[in-house]
N, C-alpha and C positions, 0 to 999 in steps of 0.2 A: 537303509539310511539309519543312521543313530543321531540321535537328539537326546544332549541334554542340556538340562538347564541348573546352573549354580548360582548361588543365591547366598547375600549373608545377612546375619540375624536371624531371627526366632519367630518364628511363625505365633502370633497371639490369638486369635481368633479362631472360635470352632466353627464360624459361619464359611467364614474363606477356606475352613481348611478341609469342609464337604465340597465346599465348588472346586480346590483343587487338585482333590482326590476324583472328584468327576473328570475333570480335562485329562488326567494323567491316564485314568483307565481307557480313555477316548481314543487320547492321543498314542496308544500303546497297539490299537487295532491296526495303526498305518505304518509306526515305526521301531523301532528298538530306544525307548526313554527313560530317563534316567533323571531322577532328582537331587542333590546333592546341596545340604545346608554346611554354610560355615561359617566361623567365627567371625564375629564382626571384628573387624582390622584396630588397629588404638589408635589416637590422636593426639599428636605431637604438642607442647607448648604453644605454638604457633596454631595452635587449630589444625593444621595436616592429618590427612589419613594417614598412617603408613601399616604396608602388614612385616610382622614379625619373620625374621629367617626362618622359623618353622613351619609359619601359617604360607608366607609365599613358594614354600617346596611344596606344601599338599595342595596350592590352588593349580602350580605350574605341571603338575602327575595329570592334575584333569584333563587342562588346556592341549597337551603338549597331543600332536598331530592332528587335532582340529580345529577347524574354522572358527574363529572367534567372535564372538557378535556381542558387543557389547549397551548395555539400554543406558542411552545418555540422553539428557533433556536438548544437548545440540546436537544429536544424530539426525539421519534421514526419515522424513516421516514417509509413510507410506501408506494406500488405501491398502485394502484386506485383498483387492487382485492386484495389487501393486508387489503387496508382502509375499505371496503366494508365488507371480511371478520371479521375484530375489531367490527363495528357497528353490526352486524348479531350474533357477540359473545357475546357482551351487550344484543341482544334481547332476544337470549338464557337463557341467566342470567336472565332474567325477569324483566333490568333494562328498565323503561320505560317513563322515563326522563333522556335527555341527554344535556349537556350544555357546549359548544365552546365558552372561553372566547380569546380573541384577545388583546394583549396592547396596546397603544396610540403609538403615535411618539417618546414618552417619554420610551416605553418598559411598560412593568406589575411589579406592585406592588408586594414581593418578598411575602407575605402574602400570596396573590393568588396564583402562587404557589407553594407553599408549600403544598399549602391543597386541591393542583388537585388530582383526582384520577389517570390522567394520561397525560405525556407532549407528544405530536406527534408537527414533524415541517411538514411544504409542502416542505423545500427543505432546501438545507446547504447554499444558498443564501438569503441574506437581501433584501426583500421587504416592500416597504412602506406600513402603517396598512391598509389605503385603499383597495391596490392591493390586499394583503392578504384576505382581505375580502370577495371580489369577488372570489380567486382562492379557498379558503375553500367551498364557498356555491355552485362552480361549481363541486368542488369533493363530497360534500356532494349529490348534482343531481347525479353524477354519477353513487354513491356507489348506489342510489337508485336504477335506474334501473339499475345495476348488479343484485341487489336482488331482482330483480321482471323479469328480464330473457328478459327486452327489449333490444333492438340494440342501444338504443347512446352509448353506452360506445364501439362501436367497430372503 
């Protein structure tokens, strides 16, 4: 399985950025993962996200032949054996690239999407992209050991 996660804006924080170095090495026991920051998209007169013809060729290089999961405040919420059982139904599928895109401060480019395979939120509460970062890749540990039949997830 490959897992990565894309993300945009700048990571501020040295405290999140030991807790997300922890999940990453965590989560690298189970799979082949991958971090990948990029530019935060610009906004239009209109307040609109939109990303640049250059910036939307390096996000579509990432996306392109994997399942896209995009983190939106009206996605699917899911419990942590809920999320774990979604991932295990991907694997079933024989999808075996997976990719959690996150938006900036700014939110996600209306592009992206539109052209997720599918939206899931962590909660019906606004988190800054940061925090979110770390709470995705702490459930993504999770989900893993659920499906490998270890105890953290108790």
């Amino acid at each position: 399985m490959q897992l990565k996660l894309l993300y945009f804006g700048k990571l501020k924080s040295s405290y999140l950025k030991e807790g997300i170095d922890e999940y990453t090495k965590r989560i690298r026991r189970y799979a082949d993962f991958s971090i990948i920051g990029l530019k935060d998209p610009s906004k239009d007169s209109k307040g609109r996200l939109f990303l640049k013809a250059a910036d939307g060729l390096k996000l579509s290089r990432h996306l392109s032949g994997g399942f896209n999961i995009v983190l939106d405040e009206r996605g699917k919420n899911y419990t942590s054996q809920g999320f774990a059982d979604f991932i295990d139904n991907l694997l079933l599928r024989n999808i075996k690239k997976i990719n959690f895109i996150i938006g900036g401060p700014y939110g996600i480019p209306i592009e992206v999407s539109r052209g997720a395979d599918a939206l899931i939120s962590l909660s019906s509460l606004t988190f800054p992209h940061d925090i979110t970062r770390l709470l995705l890749l702490e459930q993504i540990y999770r989900a893993c050991t659920i499906l490998k039949g270890e105890p953290y997830s108790h």
